[in-house]
Each structure stands twice: as C-alpha cells, then as structure tokens.
N, C-alpha and C positions, 0 to 999 in steps of 0.2 A: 505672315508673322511667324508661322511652323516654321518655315523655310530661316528662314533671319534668325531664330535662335540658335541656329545650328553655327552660323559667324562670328554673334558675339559669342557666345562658349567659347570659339578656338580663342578668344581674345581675352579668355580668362575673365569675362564676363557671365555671373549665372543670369539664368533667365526664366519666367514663367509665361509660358503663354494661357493667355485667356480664349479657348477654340469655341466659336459660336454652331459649326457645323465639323461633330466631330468624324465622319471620316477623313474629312479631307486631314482632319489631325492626325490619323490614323497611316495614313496614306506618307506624310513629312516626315512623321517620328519624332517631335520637338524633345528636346530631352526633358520639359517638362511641361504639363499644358493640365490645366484646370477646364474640363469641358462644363459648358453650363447650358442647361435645356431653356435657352428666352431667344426670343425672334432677335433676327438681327438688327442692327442698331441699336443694342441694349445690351453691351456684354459684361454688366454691374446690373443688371436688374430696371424695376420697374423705376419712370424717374419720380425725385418727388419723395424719395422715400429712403435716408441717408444709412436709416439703421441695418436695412438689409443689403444696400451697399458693400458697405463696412464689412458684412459679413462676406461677403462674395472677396472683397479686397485679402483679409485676413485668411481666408480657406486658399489663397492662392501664394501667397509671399509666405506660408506658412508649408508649402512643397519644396522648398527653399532648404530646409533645416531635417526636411525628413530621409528615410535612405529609399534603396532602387536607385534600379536604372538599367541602361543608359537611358532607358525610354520609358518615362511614365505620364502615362492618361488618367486624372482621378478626375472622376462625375463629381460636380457637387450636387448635394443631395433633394434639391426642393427646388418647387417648381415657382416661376413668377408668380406672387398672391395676384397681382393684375392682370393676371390671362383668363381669370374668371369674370364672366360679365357681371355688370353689377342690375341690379333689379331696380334700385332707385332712377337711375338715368332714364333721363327723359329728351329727345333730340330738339332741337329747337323747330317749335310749329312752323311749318310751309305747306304750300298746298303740295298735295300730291305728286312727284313726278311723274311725268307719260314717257316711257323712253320711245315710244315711237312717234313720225311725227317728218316733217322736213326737216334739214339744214336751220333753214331761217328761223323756225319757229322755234327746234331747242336754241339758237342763240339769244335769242327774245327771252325766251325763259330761263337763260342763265344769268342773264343780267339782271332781270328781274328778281329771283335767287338772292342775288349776292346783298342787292339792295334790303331785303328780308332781314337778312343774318348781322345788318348791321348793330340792332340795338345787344343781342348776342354777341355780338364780338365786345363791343364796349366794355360787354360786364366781363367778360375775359382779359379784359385789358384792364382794369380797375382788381381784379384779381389777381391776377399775375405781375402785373408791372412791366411786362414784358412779351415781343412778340419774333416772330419768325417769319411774318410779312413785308417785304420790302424789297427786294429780290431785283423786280424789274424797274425798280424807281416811279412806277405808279401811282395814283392813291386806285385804289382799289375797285371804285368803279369805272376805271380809265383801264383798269386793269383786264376786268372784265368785256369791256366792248372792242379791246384789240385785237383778244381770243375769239371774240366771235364774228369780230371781221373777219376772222381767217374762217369761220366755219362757213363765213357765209360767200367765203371764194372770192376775197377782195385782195388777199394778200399785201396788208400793209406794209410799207416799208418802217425799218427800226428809227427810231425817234432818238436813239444816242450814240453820238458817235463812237466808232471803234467796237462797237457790235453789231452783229448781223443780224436781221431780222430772224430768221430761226432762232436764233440763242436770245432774243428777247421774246420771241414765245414761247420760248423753255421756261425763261425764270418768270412770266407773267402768269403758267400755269402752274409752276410750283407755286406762288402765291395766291391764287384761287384754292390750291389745294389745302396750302395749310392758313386761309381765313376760313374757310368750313367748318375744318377739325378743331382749330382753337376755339371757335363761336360754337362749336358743339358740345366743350369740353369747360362753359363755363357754370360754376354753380359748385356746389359741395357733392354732388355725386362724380365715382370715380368710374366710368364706362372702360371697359377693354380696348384693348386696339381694334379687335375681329367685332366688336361692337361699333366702334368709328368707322370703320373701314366698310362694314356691311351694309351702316346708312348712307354712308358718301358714296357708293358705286354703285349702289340698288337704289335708292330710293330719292337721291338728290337731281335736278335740271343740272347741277354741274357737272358731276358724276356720268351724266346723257351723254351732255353737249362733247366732255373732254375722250368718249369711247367714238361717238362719233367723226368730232374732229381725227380723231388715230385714224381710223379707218379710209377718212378724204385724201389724209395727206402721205398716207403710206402707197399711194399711184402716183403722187408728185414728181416733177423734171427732175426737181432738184436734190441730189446725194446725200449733201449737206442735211437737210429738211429731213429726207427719210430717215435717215440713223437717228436723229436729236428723237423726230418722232415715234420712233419704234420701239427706244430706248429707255423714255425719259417722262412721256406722257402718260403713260398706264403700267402700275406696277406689276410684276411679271407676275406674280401669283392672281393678278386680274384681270390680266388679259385675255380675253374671250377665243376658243376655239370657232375656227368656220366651221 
C-alpha cells in the first residue's frame, strides 16, 4: 500500500497510508503513512470497539490537511487497550492437553476437543450473532475428523467438487481454528489475542494435533500439500524451531 500511494499521488489523488510494520514504511517512503503499533490484521485497532476506531480513522485523514513532506511517517500515539491480558478470562474447561503422544491418539483427542467446545461455542454464537466457521462447508465435527484423517495417514480425498483436497484441509483447519478462538472468546471477559493464542497452541488437543499434522505433511510427495502446509497451518510467529 506504501508503494501504491506513490500512483495515486501522480494521479492527483492524496493518500494516507495506514503502515502496520513501519519499516517497511520506512523503506517505500509513502508520502503519507500514519504508523500504528497493533498486530497485524488490526490496522484500526482492537475489534469491537468503534470509539477508538474513529480515533485511529480521524488521526490519519487528519495528515491530509497538515504540512511536510514529501515524506511523512507520524506514530499514533497509544497502544491497543486489547493487548493487555485480561485477568477475568477464564478458557473454556477441557481436560488437559498432552502434546505428546501418537498420530492417532492426538486425532482422537482432537475430535474429542471439539466436541467439548461445542456448548462454548453456542454461547458465542447467541452472543455475537455471528461467526467465521464455515470455510470448508462442514458442520464442525465432520470437520474435525477429515483433519484427522489426515493425521492419521488416510489422506482423504476432497468431498467438493472443483477443490482439491489440500485446499479443503486448508479451510477445514482454518475452521477448527477459529471454532476454538470463538468458543474461547465467549462470555463478558475480553482475553488478548497472546492470551487466545497461548491457550490454543500450548494447551489445546487441536493446537497438538494441527503442529503435529505440520510436521507429517511437510515430508509429503505432494508440492501442492507442502506450500498450503508450511504456509497456512501454523502461524509463523508459532511455528516451532527444530
């Protein structure tokens, strides 16, 4: 987006960029770019919360009518109120996970997992009204046992036409991942991300099963399989050094 305001400008279009990682802003030179300190996917702030939005919106269309240049980088000044964990959050009860263990038996216990987190998700869905599950066209415990056919070296083939079975184990673990997070995130407390994130990769049977599954299928034939895998299943700031 650095790059691309440098276009519209010649087009006599102003521009603000919103830079989630500023050196790369640094690096473009946008002739204007509001850097803001929130993880990425968040480049308004935390969601859920219109008023500091607003603010983030306003601090940036508001570089617009100010002078400098050609090139200005201005910091907004506060940091996500959501990147503090919250002390109230409580994850939803399951028993313990064991991240060690076989193939079969974290698949077992991911399925098992998900089955847990159903009456959790309910209330997240009676709270929100809304969800981010649906992805692979599954219901969710179908969703479940596809993913762990694979762990468990059956390698099913895709069940919809015009996609490949990799790209339906892509969007069936995205959908494991965010029925987790949602059924983690239902209730009146407001848990951090590094809070969701630390219970879904440390302490959940899906969190296991999906570091594991990485691992089986990043020796796989298939090219396809390995990129989606290497990619798409474990987010890079989680993925484990050998």
């Amino acid at each position: 987006m650095s790059a691309l305001g440098h276009y519209l400008e010649e087009e006599g279009i102003a521009t603000v960029v919103i830079a989630l990682i500023r050196p790369q802003a640094e690096n473009t030179k946008p002739p204007r770019a509001l850097w803001v300190p929130f993880e990425l996917g968040r480049p308004f702030g935390p969601p859920g919360n219109p008023a500091f939005q607003k603010r983030v919106v306003l601090a940036a269309l508001g570089m617009l009518i100010e002078d400098g240049g050609p090139v200005r980088i201005v910091d907004f000044p506060d940091d996500d109120p959501r990147a503090q964990p919250d002390p109230a959050w409580q994850p939803p009860f399951m028993p313990a996970a064991i991240a060690n263990g076989d193939a079969a038996s974290l698949a077992s216990r991911m399925e098992a997992e998900i089955l847990l987190l159903q009456g959790s998700h309910r209330r997240w869905m009676e709270q929100y009204k809304r969800s981010t599950v649906g992805l692979s066209g599954f219901a969710i415990g179908e969703c479940a046992r596809y993913v762990a056919d694979w762990l468990r070296g059956k390698a099913p083939p895709s069940p919809r036409e015009g996609f490949s079975a990799p790209l339906i184990l892509r969007f069936a673990v995205d959908d494991l991942k965010a029925y987790g997070l949602e059924a983690a995130t239902a209730g009146p407390a407001k848990p951090s991300s590094r809070q969701l994130t630390d219970w879904f990769w440390n302490e959940t049977a899906t969190g296991a099963a999906l570091y594991a599954l990485r691992e089986l299928l990043l020796a796989h034939a298939d090219e396809r399989l390995r990129l989606i895998v290497a990619n798409f299943m474990v987010p890079a700031a989680r993925v484990r050094s050998n």
